[in-house]
TIKOLFI-608916 format. One record per residue (C-alpha): residue in one letter; z negated, y negated, x. Coordinates in steps of 0.5 Angstrom, whole numbers, padded with zeros to 4 digits, always signed. Layout:
<sites>
AZYX;...
</sites>
This chain:
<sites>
X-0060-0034-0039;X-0064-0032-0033;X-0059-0030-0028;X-0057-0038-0030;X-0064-0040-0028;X-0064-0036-0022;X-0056-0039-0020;X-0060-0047-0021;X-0067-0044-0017;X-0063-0043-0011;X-0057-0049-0013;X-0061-0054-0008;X-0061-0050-0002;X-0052-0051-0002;X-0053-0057-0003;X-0053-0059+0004;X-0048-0064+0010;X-0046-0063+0016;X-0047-0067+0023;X-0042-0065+0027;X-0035-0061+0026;X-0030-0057+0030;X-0024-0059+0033;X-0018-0054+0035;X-0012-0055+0038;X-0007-0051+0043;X-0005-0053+0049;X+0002-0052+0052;X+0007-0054+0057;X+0013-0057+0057;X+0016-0051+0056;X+0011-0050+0050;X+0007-0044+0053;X+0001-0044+0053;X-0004-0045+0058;X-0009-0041+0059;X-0017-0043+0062;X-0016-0051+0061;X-0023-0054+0061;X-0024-0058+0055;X-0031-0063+0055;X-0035-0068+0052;X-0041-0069+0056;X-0044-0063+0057;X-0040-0059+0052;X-0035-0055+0054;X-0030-0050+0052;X-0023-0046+0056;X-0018-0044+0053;X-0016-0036+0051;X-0009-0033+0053;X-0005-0036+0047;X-0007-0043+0050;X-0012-0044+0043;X-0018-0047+0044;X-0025-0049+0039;X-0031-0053+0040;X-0036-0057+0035;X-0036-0065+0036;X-0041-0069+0033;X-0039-0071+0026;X-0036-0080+0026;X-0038-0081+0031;X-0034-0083+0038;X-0033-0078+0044;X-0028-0077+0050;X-0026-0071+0051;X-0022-0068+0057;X-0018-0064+0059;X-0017-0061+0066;X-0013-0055+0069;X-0011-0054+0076;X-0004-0055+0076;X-0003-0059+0071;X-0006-0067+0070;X-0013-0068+0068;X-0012-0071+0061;X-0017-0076+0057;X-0017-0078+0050;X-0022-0082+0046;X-0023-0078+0039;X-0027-0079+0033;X-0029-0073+0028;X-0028-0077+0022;X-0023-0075+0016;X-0017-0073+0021;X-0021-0068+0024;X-0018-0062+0019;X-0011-0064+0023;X-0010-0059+0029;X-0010-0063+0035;X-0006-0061+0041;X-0004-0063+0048;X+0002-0063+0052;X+0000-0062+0060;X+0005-0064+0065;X+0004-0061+0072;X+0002-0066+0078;X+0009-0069+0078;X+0011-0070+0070;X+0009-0075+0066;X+0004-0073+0060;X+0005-0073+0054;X+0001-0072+0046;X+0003-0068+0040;X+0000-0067+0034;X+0002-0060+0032;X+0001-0056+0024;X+0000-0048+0025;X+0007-0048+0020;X+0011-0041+0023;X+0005-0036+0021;X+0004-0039+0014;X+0012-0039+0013;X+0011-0031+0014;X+0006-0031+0009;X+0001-0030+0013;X-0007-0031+0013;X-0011-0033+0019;X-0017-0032+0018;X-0023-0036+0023;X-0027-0031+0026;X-0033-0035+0025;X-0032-0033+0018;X-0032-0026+0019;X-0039-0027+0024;X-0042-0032+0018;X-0040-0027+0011;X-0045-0025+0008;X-0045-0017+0006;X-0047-0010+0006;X-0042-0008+0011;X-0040-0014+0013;X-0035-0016+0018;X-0027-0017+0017;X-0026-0012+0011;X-0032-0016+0007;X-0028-0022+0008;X-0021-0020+0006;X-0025-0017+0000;X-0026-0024-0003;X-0018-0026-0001;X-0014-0025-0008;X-0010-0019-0010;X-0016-0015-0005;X-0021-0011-0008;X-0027-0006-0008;X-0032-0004-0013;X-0036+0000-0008;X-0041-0005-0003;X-0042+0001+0001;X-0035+0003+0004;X-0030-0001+0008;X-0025+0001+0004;X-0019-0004+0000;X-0014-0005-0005;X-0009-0009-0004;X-0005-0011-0011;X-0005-0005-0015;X-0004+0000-0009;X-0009+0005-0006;X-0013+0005+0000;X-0008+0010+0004;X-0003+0004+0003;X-0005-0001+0008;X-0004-0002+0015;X-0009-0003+0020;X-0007-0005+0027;X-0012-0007+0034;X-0008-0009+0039;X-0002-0007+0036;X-0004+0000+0036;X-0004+0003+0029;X-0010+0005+0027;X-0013+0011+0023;X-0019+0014+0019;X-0022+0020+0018;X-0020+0024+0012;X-0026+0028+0009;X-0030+0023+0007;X-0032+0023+0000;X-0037+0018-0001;X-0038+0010+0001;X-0044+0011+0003;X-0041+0018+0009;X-0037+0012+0011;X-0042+0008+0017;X-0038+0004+0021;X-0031+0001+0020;X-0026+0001+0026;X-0026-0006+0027;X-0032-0009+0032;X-0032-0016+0029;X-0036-0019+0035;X-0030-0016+0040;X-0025-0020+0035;X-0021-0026+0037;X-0016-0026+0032;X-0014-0024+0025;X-0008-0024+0021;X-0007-0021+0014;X-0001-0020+0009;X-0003-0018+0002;X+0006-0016+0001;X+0013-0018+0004;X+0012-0017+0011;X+0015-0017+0016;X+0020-0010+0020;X+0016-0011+0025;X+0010-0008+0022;X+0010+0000+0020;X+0012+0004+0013;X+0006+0003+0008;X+0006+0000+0001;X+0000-0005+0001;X-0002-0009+0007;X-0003-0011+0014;X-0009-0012+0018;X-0007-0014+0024;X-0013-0015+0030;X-0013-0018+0037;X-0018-0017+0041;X-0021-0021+0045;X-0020-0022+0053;X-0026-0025+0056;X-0026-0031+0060;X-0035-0031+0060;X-0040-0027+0062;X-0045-0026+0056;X-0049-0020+0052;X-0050-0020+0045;X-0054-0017+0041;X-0056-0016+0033;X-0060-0013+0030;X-0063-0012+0022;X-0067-0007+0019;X-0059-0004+0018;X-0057-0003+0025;X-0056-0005+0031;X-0050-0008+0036;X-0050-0010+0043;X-0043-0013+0046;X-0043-0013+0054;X-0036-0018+0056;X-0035-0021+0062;X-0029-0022+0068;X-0029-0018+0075;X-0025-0017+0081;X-0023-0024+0082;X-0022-0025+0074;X-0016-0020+0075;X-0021-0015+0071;X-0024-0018+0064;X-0028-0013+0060;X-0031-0013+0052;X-0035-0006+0050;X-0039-0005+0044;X-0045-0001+0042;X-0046+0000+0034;X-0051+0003+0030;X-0052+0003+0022;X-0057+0005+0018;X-0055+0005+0010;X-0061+0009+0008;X-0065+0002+0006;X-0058+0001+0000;X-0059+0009-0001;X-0066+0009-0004;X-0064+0003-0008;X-0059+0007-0012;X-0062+0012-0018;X-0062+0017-0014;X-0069+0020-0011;X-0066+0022-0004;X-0068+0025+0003;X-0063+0021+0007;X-0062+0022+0015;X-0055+0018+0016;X-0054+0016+0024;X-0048+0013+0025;X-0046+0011+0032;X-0039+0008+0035;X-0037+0006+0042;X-0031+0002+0044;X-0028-0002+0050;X-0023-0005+0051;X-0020-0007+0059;X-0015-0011+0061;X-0012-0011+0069;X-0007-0017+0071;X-0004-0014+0077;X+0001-0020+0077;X+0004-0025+0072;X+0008-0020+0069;X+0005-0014+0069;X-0002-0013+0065;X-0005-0007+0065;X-0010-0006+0058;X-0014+0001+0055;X-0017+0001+0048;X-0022+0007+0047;X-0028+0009+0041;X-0032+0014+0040;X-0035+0014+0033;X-0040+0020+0031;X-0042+0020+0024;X-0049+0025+0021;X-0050+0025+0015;X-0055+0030+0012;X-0057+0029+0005;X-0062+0032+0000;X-0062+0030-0007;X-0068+0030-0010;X-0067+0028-0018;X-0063+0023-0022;X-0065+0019-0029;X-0060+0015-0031;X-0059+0011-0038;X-0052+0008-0041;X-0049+0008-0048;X-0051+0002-0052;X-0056-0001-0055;X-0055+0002-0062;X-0054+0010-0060;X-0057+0010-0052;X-0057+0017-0048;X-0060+0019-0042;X-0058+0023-0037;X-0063+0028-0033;X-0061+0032-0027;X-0067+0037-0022;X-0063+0038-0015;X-0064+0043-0010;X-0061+0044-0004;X-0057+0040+0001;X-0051+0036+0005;X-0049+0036+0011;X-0044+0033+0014;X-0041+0031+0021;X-0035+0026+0023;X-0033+0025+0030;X-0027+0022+0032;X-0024+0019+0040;X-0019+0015+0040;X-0016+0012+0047;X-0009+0007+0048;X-0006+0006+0054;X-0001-0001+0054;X+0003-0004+0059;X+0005-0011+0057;X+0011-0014+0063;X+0014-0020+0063;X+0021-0019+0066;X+0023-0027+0065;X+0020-0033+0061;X+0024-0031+0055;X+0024-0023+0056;X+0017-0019+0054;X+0017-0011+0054;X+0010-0007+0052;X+0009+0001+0053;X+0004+0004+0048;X+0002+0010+0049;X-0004+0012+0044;X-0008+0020+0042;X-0013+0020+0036;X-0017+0026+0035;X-0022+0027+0029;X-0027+0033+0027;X-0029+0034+0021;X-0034+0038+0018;X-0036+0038+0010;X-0042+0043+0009;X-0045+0043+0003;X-0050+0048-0003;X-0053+0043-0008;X-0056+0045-0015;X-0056+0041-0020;X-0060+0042-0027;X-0059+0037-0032;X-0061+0035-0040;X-0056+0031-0043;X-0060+0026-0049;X-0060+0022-0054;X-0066+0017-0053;X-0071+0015-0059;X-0068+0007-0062;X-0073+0006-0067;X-0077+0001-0065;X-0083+0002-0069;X-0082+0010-0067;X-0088+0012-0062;X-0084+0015-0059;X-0079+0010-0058;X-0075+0011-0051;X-0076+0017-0050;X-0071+0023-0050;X-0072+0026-0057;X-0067+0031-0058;X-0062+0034-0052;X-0055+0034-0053;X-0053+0038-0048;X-0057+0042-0042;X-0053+0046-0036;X-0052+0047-0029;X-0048+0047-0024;X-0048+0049-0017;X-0042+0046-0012;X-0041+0050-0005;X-0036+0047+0001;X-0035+0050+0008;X-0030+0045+0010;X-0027+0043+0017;X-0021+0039+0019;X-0018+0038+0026;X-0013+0033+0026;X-0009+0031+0033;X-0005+0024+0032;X-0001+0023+0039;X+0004+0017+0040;X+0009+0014+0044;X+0012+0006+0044;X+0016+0001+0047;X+0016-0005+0044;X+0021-0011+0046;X+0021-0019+0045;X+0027-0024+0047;X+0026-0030+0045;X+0031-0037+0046;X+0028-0043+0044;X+0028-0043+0036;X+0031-0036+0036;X+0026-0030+0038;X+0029-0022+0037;X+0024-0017+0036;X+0025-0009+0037;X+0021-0003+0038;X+0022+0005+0037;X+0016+0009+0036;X+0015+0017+0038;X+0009+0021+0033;X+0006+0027+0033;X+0001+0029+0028;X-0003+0037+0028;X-0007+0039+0022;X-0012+0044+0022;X-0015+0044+0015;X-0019+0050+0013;X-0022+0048+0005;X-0028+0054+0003;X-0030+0051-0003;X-0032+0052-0011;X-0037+0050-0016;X-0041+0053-0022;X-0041+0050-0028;X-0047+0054-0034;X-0048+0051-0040;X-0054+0053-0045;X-0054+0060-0040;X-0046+0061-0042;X-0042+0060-0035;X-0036+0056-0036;X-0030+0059-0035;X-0024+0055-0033;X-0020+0051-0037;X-0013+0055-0036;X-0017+0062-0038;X-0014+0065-0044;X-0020+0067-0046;X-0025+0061-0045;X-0028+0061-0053;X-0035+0059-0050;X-0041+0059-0053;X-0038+0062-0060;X-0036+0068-0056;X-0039+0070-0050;X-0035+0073-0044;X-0038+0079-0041;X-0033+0079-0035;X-0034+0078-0028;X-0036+0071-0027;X-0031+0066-0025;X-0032+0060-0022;X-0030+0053-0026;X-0026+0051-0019;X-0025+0056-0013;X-0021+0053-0007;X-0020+0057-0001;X-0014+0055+0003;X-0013+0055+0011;X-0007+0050+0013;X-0004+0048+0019;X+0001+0043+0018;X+0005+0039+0024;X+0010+0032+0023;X+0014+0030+0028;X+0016+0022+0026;X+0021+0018+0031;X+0022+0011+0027;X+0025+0005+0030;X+0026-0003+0028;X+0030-0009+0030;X+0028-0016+0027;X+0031-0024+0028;X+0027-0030+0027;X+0029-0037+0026;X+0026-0044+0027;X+0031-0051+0024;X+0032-0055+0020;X+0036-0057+0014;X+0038-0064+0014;X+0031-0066+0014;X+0027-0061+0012;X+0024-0055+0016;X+0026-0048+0015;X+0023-0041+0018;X+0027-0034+0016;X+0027-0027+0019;X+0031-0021+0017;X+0030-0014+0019;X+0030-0007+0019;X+0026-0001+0019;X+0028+0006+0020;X+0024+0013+0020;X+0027+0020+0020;X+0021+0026+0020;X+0020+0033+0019;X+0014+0037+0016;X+0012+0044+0018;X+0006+0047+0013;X+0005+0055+0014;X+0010+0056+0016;X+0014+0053+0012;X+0019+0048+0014;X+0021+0041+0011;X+0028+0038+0012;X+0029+0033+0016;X+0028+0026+0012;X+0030+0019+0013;X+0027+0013+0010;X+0032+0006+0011;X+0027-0001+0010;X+0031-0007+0011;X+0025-0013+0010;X+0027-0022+0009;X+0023-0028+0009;X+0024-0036+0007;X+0020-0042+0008;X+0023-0048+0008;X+0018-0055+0009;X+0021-0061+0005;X+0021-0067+0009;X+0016-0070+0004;X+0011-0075+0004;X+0006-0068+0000;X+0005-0063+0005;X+0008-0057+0002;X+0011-0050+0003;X+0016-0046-0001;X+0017-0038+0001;X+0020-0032-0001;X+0020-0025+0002;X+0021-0018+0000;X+0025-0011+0001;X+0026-0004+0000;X+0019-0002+0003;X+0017+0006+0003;X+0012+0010+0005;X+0013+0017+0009;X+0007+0022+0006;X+0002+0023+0010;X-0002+0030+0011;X-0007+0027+0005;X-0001+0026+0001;X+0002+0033+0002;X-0004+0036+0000;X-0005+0038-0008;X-0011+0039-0012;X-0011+0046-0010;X-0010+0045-0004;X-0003+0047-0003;X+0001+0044+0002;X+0009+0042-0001;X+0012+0040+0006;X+0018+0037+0001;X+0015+0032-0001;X+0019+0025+0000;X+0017+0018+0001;X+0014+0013-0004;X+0018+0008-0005;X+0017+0000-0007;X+0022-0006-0008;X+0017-0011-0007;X+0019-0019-0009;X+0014-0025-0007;X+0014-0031-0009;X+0010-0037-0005;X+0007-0045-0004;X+0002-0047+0000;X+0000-0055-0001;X-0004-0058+0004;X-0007-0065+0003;X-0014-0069+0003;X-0020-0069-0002;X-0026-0073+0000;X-0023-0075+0006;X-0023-0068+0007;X-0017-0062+0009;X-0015-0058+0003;X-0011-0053+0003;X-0008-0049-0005;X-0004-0042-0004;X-0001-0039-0010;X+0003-0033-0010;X+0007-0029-0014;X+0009-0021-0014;X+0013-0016-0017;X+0013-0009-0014;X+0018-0003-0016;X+0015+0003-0014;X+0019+0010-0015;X+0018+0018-0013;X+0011+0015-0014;X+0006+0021-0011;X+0001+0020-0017;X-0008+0020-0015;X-0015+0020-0018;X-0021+0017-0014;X-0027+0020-0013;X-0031+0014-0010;X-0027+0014-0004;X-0024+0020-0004;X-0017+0020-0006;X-0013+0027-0009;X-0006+0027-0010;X-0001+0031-0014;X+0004+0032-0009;X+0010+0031-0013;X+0014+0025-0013;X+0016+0025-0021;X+0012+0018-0022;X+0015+0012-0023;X+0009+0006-0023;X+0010-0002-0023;X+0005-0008-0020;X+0006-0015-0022;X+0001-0021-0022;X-0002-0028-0019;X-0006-0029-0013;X-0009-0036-0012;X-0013-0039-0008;X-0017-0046-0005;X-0019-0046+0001;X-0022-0052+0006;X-0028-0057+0008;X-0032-0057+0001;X-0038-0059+0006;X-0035-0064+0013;X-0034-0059+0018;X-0036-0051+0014;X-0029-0048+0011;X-0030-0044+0004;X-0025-0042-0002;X-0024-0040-0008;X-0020-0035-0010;X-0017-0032-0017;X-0011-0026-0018;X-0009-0023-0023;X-0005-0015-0023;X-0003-0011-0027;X+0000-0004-0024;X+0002+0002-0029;X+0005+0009-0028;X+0009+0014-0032;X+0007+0020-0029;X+0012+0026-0031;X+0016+0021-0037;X+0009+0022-0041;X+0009+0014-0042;X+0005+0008-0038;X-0002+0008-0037;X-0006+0004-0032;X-0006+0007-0025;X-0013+0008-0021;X-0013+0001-0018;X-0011-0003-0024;X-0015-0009-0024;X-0013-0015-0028;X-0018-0020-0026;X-0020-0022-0018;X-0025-0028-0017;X-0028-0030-0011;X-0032-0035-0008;X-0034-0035+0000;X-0038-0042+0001;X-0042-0044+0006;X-0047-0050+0008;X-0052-0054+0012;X-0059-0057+0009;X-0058-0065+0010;X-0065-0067+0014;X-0065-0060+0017;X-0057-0059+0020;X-0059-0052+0025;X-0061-0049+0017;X-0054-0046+0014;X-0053-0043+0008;X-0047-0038+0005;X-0046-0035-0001;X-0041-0029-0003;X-0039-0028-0010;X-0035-0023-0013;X-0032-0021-0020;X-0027-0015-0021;X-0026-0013-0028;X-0027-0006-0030;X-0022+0000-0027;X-0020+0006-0031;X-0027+0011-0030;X-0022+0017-0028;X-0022+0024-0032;X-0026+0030-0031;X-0023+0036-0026;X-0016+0039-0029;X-0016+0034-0034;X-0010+0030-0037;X-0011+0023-0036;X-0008+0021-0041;X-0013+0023-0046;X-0019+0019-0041;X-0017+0012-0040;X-0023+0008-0041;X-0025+0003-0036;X-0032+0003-0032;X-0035-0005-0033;X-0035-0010-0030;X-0036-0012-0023;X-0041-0017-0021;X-0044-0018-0015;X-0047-0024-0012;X-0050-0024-0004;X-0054-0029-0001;X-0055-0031+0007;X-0059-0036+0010;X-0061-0037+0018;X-0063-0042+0023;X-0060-0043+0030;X-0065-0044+0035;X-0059-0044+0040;X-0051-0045+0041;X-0046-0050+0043;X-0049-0056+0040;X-0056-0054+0043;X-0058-0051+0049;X-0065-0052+0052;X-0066-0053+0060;X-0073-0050+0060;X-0077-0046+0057;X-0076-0039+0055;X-0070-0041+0050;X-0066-0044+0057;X-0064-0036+0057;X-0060-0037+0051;X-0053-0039+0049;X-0054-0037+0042;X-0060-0035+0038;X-0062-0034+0031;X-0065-0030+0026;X-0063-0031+0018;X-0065-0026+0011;X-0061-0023+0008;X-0061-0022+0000;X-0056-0017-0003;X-0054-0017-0010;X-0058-0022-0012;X-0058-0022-0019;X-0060-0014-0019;X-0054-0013-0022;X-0051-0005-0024;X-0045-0003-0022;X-0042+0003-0022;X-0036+0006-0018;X-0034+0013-0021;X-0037+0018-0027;X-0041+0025-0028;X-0037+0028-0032;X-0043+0032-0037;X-0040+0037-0042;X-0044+0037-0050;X-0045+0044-0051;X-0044+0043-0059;X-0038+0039-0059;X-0035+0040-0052;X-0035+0032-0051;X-0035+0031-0044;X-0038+0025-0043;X-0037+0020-0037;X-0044+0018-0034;X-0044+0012-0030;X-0045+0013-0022;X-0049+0006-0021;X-0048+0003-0014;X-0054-0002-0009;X-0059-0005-0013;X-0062-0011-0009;X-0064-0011-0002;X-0067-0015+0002;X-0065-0016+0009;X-0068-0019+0016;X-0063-0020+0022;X-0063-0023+0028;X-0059-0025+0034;X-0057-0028+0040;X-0053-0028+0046;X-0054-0030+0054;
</sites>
């Protein structure tokens, strides 16, 4: 009742309307290329256009404006323009040179959708409340993608894990470290959503063009500038600065950013008393050289430097229910010391040999330096707490079900050197477009594990499950001490990987109605030699299709259909087992994916809408089987699992408020696995209920006051197993996700709103806005502590607890 009366306190600041609204559009040739830096005015309001010729600008809302179009080599072109209920249309110009008639089209962005492909507006990603927020924090309220964890940037798309999805900046393929355990060692994602100018985003059926992974693709573009401009943020979580500008007569463009990121205001409100000194820093740029019209010149770099130096301190957590409540305490003793250092530089070449041929050269070096050092002792006193409402000593601990210890030790450090090379190729003539590529790839590993832990329980140190003679406590062992877990290994492991693709795409019609398909074909042939130890050479064949057809209906509606054979080589995580044995035999994962779609776009409150629905199914086959540990994935690295993934994923996006997009999203999944034909249980990722609301709003009489609200709920996932264990005997879930963030800021200075005097004149935009996480203060949790009962040798799965609620002030501005 009281989150009900919370919800309905902060109902009346959503309610609110819009005073203007924002126009997009593309403007082309008549050989329908874009044009870049077309002027595009009303008044005093302006913007260009980027090098895809696309364009966005807000306009006053009903009310009648002339908005002009102007380039050099082209004919100025003048349109008289109401923002009324047409305004969700995008509206797209065809310049004529200084001798050619004008002409005027109206276009729908039809091709990306029939590929099955979101766009997601990176106004969005700037406005999306989260703790990281950012271009993960919106795929997360996307349906069919999920994460129980506020503190990482980690995602899982349809029943895979967080190794299955492809990230790509530029084209250039990226990657994360490998150490990292927990979401909170995590700091900043790759992405710099200020230097972001398009996202793109399939959740499954994509195209040959994109890599070998199970899941998904990410693909961002970063911008060119056509500006100069600085903008900085700042919150009591971090800080960003982002230089952009053009030189050398506009043939130089360049956006470099500057992050750091605090997560100690989460830390301390989590159970866990801790002395935490995170710093997280990153640098990155991005610079482009046109030396012709054909040939462009364009760097890519970042640096990241993560420390993370963490003391625990002491832990109280109660769970159990309301009948039968237990409480978990636990003394710590020692600390944890963690640094992750990664560069990361990509040199591209882009030529243009005609109008209809392109060719980009790619050449790229990642380089990341882990070290995981660690010595924490924990004493802990598992109990049962007094119910007894009458009793005096009711919610105290009255009787102590288990008492212990453990110590966990880790030296470990990884080198890894990931370095390729890439030629990609486009031919395109009139609907018909060809699209190939080959790709040369080096990865060199060095990982060293020292790692082990100590596990004492009533003064009887526990021995390892596969001892012979482990009868503890009943008969004490008086042999040497071993260690519960004991890893050392030293691994040099290297991979040489050439891949190649081809892919034909298509536009035209059927009778009347519209349709769009591609086929194509992926190959990957690799080799692994781990210790000296040489795999055979391994070679993978994915073909991939889509359809969409647009009927030539009254109802705006689109149907798809897509899917392949999609296999995933393994990587260095995946050839390593929980022991930390390298199996250089281990093959790829593979996946026939079917997805089914409709996208229906139409007009509600004379508004546009669009209702997205996709099924899936997907068999998977020489599974490599995992367990989760926060954000840490351990694999078997074996293929003798064979898993499944099936579901629906909804969603419902446009203006609930004039000129704001929001959504609503809904997905079901279920995804089992047979491990060793053992039988069907639910893998790690199997969550069976997804919903999502991003909403955005104005406040009506105060329209610069804007609102946004993030919620999500994610039924629970399996809650894993302790160490060595058989999963099948722990398939419990953890429960429910639950989480709900709201935002609100005032715009002193945009687009809409500039000043010619005063001290806001040296502003082209200028807010500030608080911030509020988990409004509800609600209790997730992410994993389990797994606490040993001395008396009946239970093994109890305490819940790992996540953010509780926090309160944020943020500022920013650009000049």
């Amino acid at each position: 009742m009281k989150k009900i009366l919370l919800f309905l306190y902060f109902l009346p600041v959503f309610a609110f309307a819009q005073k203007t609204t924002i126009l997009k559009g593309t403007v082309n040739d008549k050989n329908k290329q874009p044009i870049e830096q077309v002027s595009i005015k009303y008044n005093n309001v302006g913007t260009t256009t980027d090098k895809n010729g696309n364009y966005s600008i807000r306009i006053p809302f009903k009310e009648e404006i002339t908005l002009v179009f102007s380039h050099l080599a082209y004919r100025t072109f003048t349109k008289k323009y109401i923002g009324n209920s047409r305004n969700g249309v995008r509206y797209s110009v065809v310049l004529s040179s200084k001798t050619e008639e004008l002409k005027e089209i109206v276009i729908k962005d039809n091709v990306r959708n029939a590929q099955g492909i979101k766009k997601i507006d990176v106004a969005v990603v700037k406005n999306v409340i989260g703790p990281n927020a950012g271009v993960e924090n919106v795929l997360m309220t996307l349906p069919g993608v999920s994460n129980n964890n506020e503190l990482s940037t980690q995602y899982n798309v349809r029943g895979g894990n967080f190794d299955e999805n492809l990230v790509y900046v530029n084209g250039i393929e990226i990657y994360r470290p490998f150490l990292i355990r927990s979401g909170q060692q995590e700091g900043l994602s790759f992405i710099n959503s200020n230097m972001v100018q398009n996202i793109n985003f399939s959740a499954g059926g994509f195209q040959a063009k994109y890599g070998d992974k199970l899941s998904s693709v990410l693909d961002i573009t970063y911008k060119k500038p056509t500006e100069t401009a600085t903008t900085i943020d700042a919150s009591l979580l971090g800080a960003s600065a982002t230089f952009e500008g053009q030189f050398l007569n506009k043939k130089l463009s360049t956006i470099t950013g500057v992050r750091y990121r605090d997560n100690s205001l989460f830390v301390n409100s989590k159970q866990i008393e801790t002395n935490f000194k995170p710093k997280f820093t990153d640098v990155q740029t991005y610079l482009s050289y046109e030396f012709s019209e054909k040939f462009t010149l364009n760097f890519l770099g970042n640096f990241s430097l993560n420390n993370y130096d963490y003391q625990p301190i002491s832990r109280r957590t109660r769970f159990g229910t309301v009948a039968d409540p237990l409480e978990l305490i636990v003394f710590y003793s020692g600390q944890e010391q963690d640094k992750y250092l990664t560069m990361f530089g990509a040199l591209s070449a882009d030529y243009k040999v005609n109008n209809h041929f392109t060719l980009t050269a790619t050449a790229s070096r990642y380089n990341t330096q882990e070290e995981e050092h660690f010595d924490i002792a924990a004493a802990y006193n598992l109990g049962e707490v007094d119910a007894n409402i009458g009793s005096e000593n009711f919610g105290e601990v009255d009787f102590s079900q288990g008492i212990g210890s453990q110590l966990n030790h880790a030296r470990n450090d990884l080198d890894a050197l990931i370095t390729n090379v890439q030629v990609k190729g486009t031919i395109k003539k009139g609907d018909i477009q060809w699209n190939f590529g080959v790709k040369y790839q080096k990865e060199d590993i060095r990982d060293r594990i020292r790692e082990w832990e100590m596990i004492d329980s009533l003064g009887f140190s526990i021995r390892p499950p596969y001892h012979t003679s482990n009868n503890q406590p009943y008969q004490p062992f008086e042999g040497e001490i071993t260690p519960y877990q004991n890893i050392r290994k030293e691994n040099n492991v290297a991979i040489n990987r050439v891949s190649a693709f081809v892919q034909f795409n298509q536009r035209s019609f059927w009778n009347e109605h519209e349709v769009f398909y591609n086929l194509g074909v992926r190959t990957q042939s690799w080799s692994v030699t781990g210790n000296g130890i040489a795999s055979k050479n391994q070679t993978i064949i994915s073909p991939r299709g889509q359809f969409a057809i647009k009927p030539n209906w009254d109802k705006d509606m689109l149907f798809r259909i897509s899917g392949g054979w999609y296999s995933q080589p393994p990587s260095y995580r995946e050839l390593r087992d929980f022991n930390g044995d390298i199996n250089v035999d281990v093959k790829a994962q593979k996946s026939i994916h079917l997805v089914t779609g409709m996208d229906y776009s139409f007009q509600m409150w004379d508004r546009p809408f669009k209702l997205t629905t996709e099924m899936y199914y997907k068999d998977l086959s020489d599974v490599n089987a995992y367990s989760i540990d926060n954000v840490r994935i351990r694999y078997r690295a074996d293929n003798v699992t064979k898993a499944y993934a099936t579901g629906l994923d909804v969603r419902l996006n446009g203006e609930f408020v004039p000129g704001s997009e929001s959504w609503v999203s809904l997905g079901y999944l279920k995804t089992e696995e047979n491990i060793d034909n053992q039988g069907y249980i639910a893998r790690p990722s199997d969550q069976r209920i997804k919903f999502g609301i991003l909403f955005q709003d104005y406040v009506p009489n105060l329209p610069n006051l804007k609102a946004y609200l993030n919620l999500v709920y994610n039924t629970g996932v399996p809650g894993g197993s302790p160490s060595y264990a058989n999963v099948y005997d722990y398939q419990s879930r953890l429960r429910d996700y639950k989480r709900a963030d709201l935002g609100v800021s005032y715009i002193f200075v945009d687009a809409n709103k500039q000043y010619t005097t005063g001290w806001m004149s040296k502003f082209k935009e200028l807010s500030a806005g608080l911030e509020l996480f988990n409004m509800f203060d609600i209790q997730n949790s992410i994993t389990n502590t797994w606490v040993r009962d001395v008396y009946s040798k239970t093994q109890f799965g305490i819940p790992n607890f996540m953010t509780g609620r926090v309160l944020n002030f943020k500022v920013g501005m650009k000049f």
